[in-house]
TITOR-214276 format. One record per atom (N, C-alpha, C): x, y, z. Coordinates in steps of 0.2 Angstrom, whole numbers, plus 5000, padded with zeros to 4 digits. Layout:
<seros>
XYZ...
</seros>
This chain:
<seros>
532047314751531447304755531447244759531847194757531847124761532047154767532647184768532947204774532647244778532347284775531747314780531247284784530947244781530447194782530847134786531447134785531647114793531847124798531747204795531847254802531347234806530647254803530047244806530047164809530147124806529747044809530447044817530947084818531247084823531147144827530947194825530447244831529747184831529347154827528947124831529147094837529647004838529846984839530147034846530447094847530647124851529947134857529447174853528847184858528547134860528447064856527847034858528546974865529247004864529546964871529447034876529447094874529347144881528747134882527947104878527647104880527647034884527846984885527946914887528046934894528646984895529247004902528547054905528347094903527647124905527247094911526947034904526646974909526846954916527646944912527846904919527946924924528347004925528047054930527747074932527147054929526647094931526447184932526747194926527047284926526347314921525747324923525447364917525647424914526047454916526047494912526847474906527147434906527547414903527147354898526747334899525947294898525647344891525447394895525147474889525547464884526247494886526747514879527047454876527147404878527147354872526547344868526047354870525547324866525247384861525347464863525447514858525947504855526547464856526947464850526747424845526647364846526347304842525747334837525347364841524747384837524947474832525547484832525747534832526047504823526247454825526747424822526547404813525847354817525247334813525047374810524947414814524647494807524947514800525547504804526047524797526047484794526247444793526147374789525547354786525147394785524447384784523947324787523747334794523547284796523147334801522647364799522347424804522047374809521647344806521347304811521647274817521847244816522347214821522747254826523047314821523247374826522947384830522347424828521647444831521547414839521547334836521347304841521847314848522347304848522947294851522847364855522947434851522747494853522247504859521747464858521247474859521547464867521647404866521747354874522047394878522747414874523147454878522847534882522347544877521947594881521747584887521347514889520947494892521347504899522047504897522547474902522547544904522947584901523147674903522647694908522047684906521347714910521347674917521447604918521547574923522047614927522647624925523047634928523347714929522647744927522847814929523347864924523647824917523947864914523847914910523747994908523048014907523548024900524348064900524648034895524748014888524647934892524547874886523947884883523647904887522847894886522847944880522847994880522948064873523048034869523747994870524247974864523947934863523647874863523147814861522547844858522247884861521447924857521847924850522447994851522447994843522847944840522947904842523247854835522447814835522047794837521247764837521047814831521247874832520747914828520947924819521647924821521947904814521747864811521947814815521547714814520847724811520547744814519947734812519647794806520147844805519947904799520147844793520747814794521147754789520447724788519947684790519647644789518947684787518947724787518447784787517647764790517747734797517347754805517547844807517147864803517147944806516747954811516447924814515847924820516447904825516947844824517347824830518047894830518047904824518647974825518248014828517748024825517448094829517448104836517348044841517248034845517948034851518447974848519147984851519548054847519548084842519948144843519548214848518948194848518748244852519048254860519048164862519148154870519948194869520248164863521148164865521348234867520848284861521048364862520848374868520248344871519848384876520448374884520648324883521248294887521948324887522148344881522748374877522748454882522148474881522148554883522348544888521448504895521748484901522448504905522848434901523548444902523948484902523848514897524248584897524848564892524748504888525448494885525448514879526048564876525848574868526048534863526348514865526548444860525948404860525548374865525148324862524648374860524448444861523948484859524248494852524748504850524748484842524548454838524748374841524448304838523848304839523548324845522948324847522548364840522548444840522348484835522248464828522848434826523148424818522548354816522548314824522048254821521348254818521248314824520448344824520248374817520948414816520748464809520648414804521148344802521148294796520248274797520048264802519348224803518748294799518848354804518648424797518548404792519248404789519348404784519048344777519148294781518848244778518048244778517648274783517148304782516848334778517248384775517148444771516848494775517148504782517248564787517648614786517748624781518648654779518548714783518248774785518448824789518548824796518148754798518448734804519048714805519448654799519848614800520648654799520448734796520948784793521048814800520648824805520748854812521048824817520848734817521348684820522048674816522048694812522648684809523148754808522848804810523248874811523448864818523248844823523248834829523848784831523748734827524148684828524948704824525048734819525448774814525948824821525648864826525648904827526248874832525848834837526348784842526948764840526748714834527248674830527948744829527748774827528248844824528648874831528348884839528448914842528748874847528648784844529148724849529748734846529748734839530148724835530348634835529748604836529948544833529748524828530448484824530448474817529948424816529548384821529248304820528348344819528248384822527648424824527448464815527948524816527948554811528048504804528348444802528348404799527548364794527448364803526648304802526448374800526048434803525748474803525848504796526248514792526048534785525948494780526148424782525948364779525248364778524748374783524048384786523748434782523948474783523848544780523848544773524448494769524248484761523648424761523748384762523148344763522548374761522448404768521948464770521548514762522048534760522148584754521848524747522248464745522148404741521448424742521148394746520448384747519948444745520148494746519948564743520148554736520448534732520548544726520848584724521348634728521748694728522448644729522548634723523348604721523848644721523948724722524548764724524648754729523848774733524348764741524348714744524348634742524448594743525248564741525248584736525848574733526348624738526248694738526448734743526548684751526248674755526148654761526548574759526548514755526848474756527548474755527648504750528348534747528748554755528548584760528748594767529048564769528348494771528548454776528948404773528948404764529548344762530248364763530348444764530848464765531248464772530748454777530848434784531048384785530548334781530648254781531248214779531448264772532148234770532848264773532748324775533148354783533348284788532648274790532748244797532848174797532648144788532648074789531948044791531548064791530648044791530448014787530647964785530447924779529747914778529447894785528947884784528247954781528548004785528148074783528248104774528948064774529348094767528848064761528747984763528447934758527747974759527347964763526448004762526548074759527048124760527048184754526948164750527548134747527748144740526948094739526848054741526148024737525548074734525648134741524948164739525148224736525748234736526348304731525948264722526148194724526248174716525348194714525048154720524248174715524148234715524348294718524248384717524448384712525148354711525548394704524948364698524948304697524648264691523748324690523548334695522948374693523048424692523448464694523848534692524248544684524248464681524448474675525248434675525548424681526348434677526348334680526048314675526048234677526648194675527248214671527948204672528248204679528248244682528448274690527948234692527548234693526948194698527048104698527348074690527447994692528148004694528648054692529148024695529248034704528748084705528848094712528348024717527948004713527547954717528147874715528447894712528947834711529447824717529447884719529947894723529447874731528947924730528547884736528347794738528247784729528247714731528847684734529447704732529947654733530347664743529947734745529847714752529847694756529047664752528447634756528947564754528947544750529347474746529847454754530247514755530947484758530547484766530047544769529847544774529547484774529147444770528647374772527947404774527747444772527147484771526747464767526347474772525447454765525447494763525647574763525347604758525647594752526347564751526347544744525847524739525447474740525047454739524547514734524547584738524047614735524347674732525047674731525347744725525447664718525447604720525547554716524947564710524347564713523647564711523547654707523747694712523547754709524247754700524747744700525347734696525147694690524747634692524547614687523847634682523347674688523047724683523347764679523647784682523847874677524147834671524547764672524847744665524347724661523947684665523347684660522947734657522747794659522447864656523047834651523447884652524047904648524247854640524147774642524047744637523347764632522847764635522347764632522147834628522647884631522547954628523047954623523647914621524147914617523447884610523147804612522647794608522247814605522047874609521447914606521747984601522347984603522548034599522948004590523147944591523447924586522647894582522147874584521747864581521547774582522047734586522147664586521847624591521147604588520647554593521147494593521547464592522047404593522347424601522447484602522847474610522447494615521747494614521347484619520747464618520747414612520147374611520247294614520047264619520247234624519847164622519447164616519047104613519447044610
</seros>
């Protein structure tokens, strides 16, 4: 984990001097993509806010300068940001532009990204027929680019999607996919959010052996990436052991291993 985490403090240290050289040429468009990297960076790391901010800016900048591109690609990392913090008024708002921009363009890759953002925001609404329509749509592209990063993210979304429905087959179905993509290609970061929400379908589907040892593995990840999200298969691992303890005491009959007085 140390090693990683020095990966990171040396990609900082890389953007915050391209964005120094930015300045000093006065290049905004080299200005934009450092400070999407930064704010890119922050997110991962669990540090939304700051991302966000940094994001934000860099938008400010793309629109100044006519990049209509950047500008997609920045709605939806805004949109994710802010689905993370659950500002659904503010995703609502930037994945609509990004898609509405994505089509424009004509391009299908960001109309992927673009689509797959829109459906998570459905979906966390509890729009599910709408967010199963952007997400077939989005499935359809991904399949016919044959890009493994697209088709990856997209059934990742898709189990997510499903999670939230409370249908743990085809959740466990759709994520099972994309971790099989992800450990292909080396995705570590798509690898660790499967396996997190793999672990929570299996554990409510019943098969809670499989389920810690797979969130074990997601944690350990997150551990080596320097990811906040550790933090939260940390928190969910520690429940289940606590269920798990407590149901061990209620079946042997022993108020002493969970009588806390």
């Amino acid at each position: 984990m140390s090693e990683r985490l020095g990966h990171y403090a040396q990609a900082e240290h890389s953007f915050r001097e391209a964005l120094r050289l930015a300045r000093t040429m006065k290049s905004e468009k080299r200005l934009c993509e450092s400070l999407a990297q930064l704010g890119g960076l922050s997110a991962k790391r669990g540090q939304l806010l700051s991302g966000l901010f940094d994001i934000v800016r860099a938008l400010r900048i793309a629109h100044r300068i006519q990049h209509v591109e950047i500008v997609c690609a920045l709605l939806v990392s805004l949109a994710i940001g802010a689905m993370s913090l659950k500002r659904l008024n503010l995703a609502d708002r930037w994945s609509a532009e990004a898609l509405a921009i994505a089509r424009r363009l004509g391009y299908s890759r960001l109309i992927t990204l673009a689509l797959t953002t829109r459906g998570n925001l459905e979906s966390m609404k509890s729009r599910f027929a709408d967010a199963e329509a952007l997400y077939q749509e989005a499935l359809q592209r991904a399949q016919r680019n044959q890009n493994a990063y697209d088709l990856c993210f997209t059934h990742n979304c898709i189990g997510v999607h499903y999670f939230l429905k409370h249908d743990w087959r085809q959740a466990i179905e759709q994520l099972s996919l994309s971790i099989e993509i992800s450990t292909r290609m080396r995705m570590l970061e798509l690898n660790g959010y499967a396996k997190f929400y793999l672990a929570q379908s299996l554990y409510e589907s019943g098969q809670q052996a499989q389920a810690v040892a797979t969130a074990r593995d997601s944690l350990q990840s997150f551990q080596e990436m320097g990811y906040g999200l550790a933090h939260d298969v940390q928190r969910w691992l520690s429940g289940v052991n606590a269920v798990s303890h407590k149901g061990i005491a209620d079946e042997i009959g022993d108020d002493s291993v969970t009588d806390k007085r």
